[in-house]
C-alpha positions in Angstrom: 14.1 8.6 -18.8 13.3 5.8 -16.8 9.3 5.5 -15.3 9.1 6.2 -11.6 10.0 3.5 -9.4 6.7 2.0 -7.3 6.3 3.7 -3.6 7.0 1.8 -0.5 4.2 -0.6 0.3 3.4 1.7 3.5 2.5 4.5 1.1 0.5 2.2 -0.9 -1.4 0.7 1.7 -2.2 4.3 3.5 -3.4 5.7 0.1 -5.4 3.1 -0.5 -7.3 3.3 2.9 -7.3 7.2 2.5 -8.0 7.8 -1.3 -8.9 11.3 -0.7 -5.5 12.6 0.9 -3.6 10.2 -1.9 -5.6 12.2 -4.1 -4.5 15.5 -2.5 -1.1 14.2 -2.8 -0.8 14.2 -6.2 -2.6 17.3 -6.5 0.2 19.3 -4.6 2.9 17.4 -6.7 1.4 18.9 -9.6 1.1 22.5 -8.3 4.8 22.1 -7.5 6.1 21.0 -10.5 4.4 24.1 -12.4 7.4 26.7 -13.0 10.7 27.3 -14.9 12.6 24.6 -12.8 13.9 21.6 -14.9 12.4 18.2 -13.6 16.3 17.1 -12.6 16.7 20.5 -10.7 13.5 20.0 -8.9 14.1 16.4 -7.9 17.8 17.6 -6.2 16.2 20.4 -4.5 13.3 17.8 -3.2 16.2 15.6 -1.8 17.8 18.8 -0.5 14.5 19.9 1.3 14.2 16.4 2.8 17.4 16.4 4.0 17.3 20.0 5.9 13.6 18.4 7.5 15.7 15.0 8.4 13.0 12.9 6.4 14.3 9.7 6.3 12.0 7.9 4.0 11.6 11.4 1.5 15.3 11.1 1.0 15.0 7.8 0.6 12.0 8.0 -2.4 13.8 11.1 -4.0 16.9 9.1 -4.2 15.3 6.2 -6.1 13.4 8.7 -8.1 16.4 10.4 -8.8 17.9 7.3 -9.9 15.3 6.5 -12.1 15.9 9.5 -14.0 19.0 9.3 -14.7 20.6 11.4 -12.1 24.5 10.2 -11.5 25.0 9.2 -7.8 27.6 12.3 -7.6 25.0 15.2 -8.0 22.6 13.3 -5.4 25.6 13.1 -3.1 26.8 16.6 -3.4 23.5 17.3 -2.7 24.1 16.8 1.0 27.9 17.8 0.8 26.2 21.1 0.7 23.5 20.6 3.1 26.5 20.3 6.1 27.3 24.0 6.0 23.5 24.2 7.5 22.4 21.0 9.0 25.8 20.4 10.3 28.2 17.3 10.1 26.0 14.5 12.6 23.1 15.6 10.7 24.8 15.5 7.4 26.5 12.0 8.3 22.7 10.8 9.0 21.7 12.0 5.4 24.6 10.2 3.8 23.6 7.0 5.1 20.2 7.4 4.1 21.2 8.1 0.6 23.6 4.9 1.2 21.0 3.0 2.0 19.5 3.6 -1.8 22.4 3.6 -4.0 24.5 0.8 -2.5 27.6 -0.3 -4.5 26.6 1.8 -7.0 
């Protein structure tokens, strides 16, 4: 398994100037990750949570993260096949280009 890509500089810089909510951050990641869900699992139902909100830049960092562990480009797509049914097509179109934008010519 591949180590975590770096976060956007944005991310970086607003951490840095706010340690205390980076720090809270991480501390929430953790209390997530505690349970009987397998790390893969989690990370498509992160990108499927990002895509029902319409968070552009969370779909974007659990793509890459998804990517860097190992996670084919057809599960993360599927992810959003299924999202339509709920978010509906525009919305589902949006997502797909997002993802796009993060696994080109894959």
């Amino acid at each position: 398994m591949a180590e975590n890509p770096k976060p956007p500089k944005a991310f970086t810089s607003f951490v840095d100037h706010y340690p205390e909510l980076g720090s809270a951050w991480e501390s929430i990641g953790r209390a997530g990750r505690d349970g009987p869900i397998d790390e893969s699992t989690a990370r498509l139902v992160k990108l499927g949570v990002a895509i029902g909100a319409m968070r552009e830049g969370s779909v974007h960092a659990s793509v890459r993260k998804a990517r860097a562990m190992g996670i084919p480009r057809e599960a993360i797509e599927q992810v959003v096949a299924l999202a339509a049914g709920t978010i509906g097509l525009p919305a589902a179109v949006a997502a797909f280009t997002w993802i796009g934008d993060k696994l080109p010519n894959e």
